[in-house]
Residue frames as a rotation matrix with the C-alpha (Angstrom) as fourth column:
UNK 1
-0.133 0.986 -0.099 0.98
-0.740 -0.033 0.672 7.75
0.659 0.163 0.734 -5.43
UNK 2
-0.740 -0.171 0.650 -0.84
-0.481 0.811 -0.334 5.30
-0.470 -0.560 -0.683 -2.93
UNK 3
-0.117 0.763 -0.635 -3.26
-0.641 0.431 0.636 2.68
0.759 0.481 0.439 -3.59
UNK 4
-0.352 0.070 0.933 -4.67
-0.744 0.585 -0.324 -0.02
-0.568 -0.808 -0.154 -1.87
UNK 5
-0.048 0.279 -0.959 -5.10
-0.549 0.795 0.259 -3.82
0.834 0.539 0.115 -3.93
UNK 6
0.556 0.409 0.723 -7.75
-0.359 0.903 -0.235 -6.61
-0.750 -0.128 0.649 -2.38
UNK 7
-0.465 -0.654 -0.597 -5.88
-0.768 0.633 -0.096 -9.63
0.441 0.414 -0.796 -2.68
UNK 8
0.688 0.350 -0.636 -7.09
-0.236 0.936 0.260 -13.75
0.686 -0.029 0.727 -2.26
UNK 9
0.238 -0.608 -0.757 -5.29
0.468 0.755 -0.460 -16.35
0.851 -0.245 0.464 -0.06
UNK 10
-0.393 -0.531 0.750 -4.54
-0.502 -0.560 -0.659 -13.50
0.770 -0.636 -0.047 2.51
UNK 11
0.146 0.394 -0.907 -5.06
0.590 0.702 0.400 -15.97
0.794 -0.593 -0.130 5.86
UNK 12
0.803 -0.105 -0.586 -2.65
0.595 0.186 0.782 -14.61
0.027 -0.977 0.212 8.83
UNK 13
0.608 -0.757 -0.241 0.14
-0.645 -0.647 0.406 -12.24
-0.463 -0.091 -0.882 10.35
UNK 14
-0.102 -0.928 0.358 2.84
0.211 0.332 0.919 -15.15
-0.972 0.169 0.162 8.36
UNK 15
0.069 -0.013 0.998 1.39
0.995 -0.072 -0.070 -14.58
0.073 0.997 0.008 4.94
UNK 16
0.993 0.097 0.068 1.42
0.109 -0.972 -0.207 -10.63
0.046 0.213 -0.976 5.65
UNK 17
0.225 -0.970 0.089 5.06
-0.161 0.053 0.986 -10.66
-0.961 -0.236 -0.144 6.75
UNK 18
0.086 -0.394 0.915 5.67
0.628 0.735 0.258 -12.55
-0.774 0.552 0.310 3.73
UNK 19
0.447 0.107 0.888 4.06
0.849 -0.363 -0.384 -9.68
0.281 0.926 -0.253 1.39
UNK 20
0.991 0.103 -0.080 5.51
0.108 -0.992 0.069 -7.03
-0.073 -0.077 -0.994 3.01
UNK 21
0.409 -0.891 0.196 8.84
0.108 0.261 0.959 -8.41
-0.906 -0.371 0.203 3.12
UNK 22
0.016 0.004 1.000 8.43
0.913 0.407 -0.016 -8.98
-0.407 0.914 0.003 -0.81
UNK 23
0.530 0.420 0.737 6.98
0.826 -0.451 -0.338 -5.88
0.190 0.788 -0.586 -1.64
UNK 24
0.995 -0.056 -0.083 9.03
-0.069 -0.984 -0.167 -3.83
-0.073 0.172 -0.982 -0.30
UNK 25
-0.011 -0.809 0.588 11.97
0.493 0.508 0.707 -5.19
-0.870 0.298 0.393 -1.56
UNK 26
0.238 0.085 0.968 10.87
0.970 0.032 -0.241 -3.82
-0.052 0.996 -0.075 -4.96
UNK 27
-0.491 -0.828 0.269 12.20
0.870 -0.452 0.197 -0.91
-0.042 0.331 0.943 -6.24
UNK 28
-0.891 0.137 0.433 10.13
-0.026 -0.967 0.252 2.60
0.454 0.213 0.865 -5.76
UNK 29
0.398 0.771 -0.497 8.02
0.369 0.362 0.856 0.88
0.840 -0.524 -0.141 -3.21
UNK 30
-0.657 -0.555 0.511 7.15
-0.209 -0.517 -0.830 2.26
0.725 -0.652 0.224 0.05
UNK 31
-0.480 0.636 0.605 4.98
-0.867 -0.235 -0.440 2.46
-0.138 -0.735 0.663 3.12
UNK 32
-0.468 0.571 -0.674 3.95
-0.279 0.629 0.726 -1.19
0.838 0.528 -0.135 2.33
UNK 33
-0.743 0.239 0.625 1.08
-0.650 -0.040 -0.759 -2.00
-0.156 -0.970 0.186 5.13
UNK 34
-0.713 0.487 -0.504 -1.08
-0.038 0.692 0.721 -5.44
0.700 0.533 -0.475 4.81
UNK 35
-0.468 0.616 0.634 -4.09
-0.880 -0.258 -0.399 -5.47
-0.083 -0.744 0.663 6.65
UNK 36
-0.994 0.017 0.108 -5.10
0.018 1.000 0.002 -9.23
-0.108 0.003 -0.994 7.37
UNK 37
-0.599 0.798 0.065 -9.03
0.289 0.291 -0.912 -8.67
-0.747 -0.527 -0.405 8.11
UNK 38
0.371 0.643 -0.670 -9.79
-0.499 -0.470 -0.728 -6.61
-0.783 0.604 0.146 5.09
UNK 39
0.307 -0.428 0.850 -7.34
0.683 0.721 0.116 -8.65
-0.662 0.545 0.514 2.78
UNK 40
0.922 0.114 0.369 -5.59
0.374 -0.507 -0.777 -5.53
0.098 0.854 -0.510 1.18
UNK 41
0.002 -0.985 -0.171 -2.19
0.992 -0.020 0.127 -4.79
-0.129 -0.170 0.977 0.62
UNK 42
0.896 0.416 -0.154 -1.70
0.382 -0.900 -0.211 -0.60
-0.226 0.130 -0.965 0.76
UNK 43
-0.224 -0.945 0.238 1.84
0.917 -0.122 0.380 1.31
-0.330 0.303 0.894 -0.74
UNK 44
0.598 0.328 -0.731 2.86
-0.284 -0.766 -0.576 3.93
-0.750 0.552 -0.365 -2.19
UNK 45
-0.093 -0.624 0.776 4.57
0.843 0.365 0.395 3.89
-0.530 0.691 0.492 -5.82
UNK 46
-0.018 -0.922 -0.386 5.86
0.227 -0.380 0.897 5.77
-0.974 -0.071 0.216 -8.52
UNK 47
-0.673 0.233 -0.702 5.25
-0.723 -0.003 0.691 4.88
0.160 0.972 0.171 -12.11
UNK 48
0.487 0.873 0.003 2.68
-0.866 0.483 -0.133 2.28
-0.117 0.062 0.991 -13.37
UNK 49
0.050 -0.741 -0.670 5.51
-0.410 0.596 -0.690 0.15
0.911 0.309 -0.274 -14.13
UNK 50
-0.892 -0.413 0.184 6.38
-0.363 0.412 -0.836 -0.26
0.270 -0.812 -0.517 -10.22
UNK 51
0.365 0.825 0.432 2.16
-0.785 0.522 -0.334 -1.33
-0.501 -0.217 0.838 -9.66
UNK 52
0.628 0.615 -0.477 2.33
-0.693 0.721 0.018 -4.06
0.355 0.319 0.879 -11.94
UNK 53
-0.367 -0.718 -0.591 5.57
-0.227 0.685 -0.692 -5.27
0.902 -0.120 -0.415 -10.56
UNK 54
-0.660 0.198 0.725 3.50
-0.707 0.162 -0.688 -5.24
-0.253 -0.967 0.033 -7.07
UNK 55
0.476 0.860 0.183 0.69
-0.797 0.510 -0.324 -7.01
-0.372 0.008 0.928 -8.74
UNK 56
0.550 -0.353 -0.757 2.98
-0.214 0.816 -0.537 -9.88
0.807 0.457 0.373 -10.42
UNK 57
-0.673 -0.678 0.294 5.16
-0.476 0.093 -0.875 -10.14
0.566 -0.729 -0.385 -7.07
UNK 58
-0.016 0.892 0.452 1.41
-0.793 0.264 -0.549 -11.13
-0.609 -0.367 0.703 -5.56
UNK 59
0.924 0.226 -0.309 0.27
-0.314 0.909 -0.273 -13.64
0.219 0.349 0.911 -7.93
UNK 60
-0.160 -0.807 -0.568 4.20
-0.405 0.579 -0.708 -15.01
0.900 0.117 -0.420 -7.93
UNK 61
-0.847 -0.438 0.301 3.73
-0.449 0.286 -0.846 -15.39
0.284 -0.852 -0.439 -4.02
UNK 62
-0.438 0.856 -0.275 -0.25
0.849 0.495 0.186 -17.00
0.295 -0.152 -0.943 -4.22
UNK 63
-0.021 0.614 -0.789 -2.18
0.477 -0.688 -0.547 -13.86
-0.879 -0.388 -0.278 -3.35
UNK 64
-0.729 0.034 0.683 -3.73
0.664 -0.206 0.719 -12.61
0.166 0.978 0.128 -6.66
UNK 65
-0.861 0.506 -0.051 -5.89
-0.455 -0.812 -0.366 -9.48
-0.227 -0.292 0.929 -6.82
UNK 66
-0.210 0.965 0.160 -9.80
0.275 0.215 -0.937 -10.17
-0.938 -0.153 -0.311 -5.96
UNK 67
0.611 0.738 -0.287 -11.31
-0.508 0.088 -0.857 -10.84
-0.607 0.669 0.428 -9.59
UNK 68
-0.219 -0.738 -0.638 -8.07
-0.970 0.238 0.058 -12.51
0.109 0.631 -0.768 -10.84
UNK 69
0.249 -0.002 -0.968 -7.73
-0.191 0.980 -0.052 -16.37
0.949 0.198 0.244 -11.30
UNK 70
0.038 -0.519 0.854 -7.18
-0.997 0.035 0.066 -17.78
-0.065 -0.854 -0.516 -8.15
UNK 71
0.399 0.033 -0.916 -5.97
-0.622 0.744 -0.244 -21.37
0.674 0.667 0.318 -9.01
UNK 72
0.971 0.209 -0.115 -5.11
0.015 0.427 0.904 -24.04
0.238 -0.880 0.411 -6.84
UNK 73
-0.118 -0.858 0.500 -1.39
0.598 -0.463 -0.654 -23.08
0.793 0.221 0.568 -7.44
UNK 74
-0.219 0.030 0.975 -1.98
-0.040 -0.999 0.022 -20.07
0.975 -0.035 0.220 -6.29
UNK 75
0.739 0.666 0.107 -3.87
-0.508 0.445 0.737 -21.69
0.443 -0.599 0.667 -3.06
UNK 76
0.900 -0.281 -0.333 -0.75
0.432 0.473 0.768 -23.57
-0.058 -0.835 0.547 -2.27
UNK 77
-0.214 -0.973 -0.083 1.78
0.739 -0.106 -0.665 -21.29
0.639 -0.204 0.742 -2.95
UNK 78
0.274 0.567 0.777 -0.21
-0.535 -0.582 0.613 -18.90
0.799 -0.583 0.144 -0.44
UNK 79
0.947 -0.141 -0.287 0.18
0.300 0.704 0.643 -22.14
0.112 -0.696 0.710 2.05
UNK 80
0.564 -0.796 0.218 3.97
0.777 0.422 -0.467 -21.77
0.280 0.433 0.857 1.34
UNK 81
-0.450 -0.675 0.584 4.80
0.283 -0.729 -0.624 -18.10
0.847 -0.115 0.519 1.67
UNK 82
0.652 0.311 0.692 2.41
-0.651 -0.239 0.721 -17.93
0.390 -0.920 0.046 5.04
UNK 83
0.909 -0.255 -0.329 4.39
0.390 0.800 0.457 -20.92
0.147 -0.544 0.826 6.29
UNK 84
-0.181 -0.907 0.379 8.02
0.687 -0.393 -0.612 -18.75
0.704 0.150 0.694 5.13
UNK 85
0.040 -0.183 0.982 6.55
-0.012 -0.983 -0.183 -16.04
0.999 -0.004 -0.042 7.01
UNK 86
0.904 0.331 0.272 5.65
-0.370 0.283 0.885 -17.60
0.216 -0.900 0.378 10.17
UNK 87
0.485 -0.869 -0.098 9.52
0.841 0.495 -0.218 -18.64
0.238 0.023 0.971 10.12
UNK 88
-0.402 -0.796 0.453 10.82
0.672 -0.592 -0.444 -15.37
0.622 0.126 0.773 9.60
C-alpha cells in the first residue's frame, strides 16, 4: 500500500535526507520520497504494523504528523536530525 503523512518541523533538503535515510531503513518500507514544500513524507508499506513504525520513527526524529503534539522537543530534535542530514 502507499500513503502519504503531513508532517511538522519539515524545514530543508538536510531534514529530508534525514527522514528518508530513517525510513527506509525500516523493515517493509519502500519508495520513501519527502517532499520539502508540501511537508509530506510518501512510501509504500505492508501491514499497519510497518505505518506506525513510520509514524513513531517521525516523532523519534522531531517531525510529528500535522495534528499531533508538536513540542519544543520535538522542535529541537527536528534542529538536530536537519543538521545530521546536512552532514551526510
Amino acid at each position: 500500500m502507499e500513503t502519504t503523512i503531513y508532517i511538522q518541523n519539515l524545514k530543508c533538503g538536510g531534514c529530508s535526507n534525514t527522514i528518508t535515510k530513517n525510513v527506509s531503513a525500516i523493515q517493509n518500507i519502500s519508495n520513501v520520497t519527502v517532499n520539502v514544500e508540501e511537508s509530506s513524507v510518501t512510501f509504500h508499506y505492508e501491514t499497519e504494523t510497518n505505518l506506525a513504525e513510520v509514524k513513531n520513527k517521525l516523532q523519534s526524529l522531531g517531525y510529528p504528523e500535522d495534528g499531533e503534539a508538536n513540542s519544543l522537543g520535538s522542535k529541537a530534535k527536528s534542529y538536530v536530525s536537519c543538521a545530521i542530514g546536512k552532514m551526510s
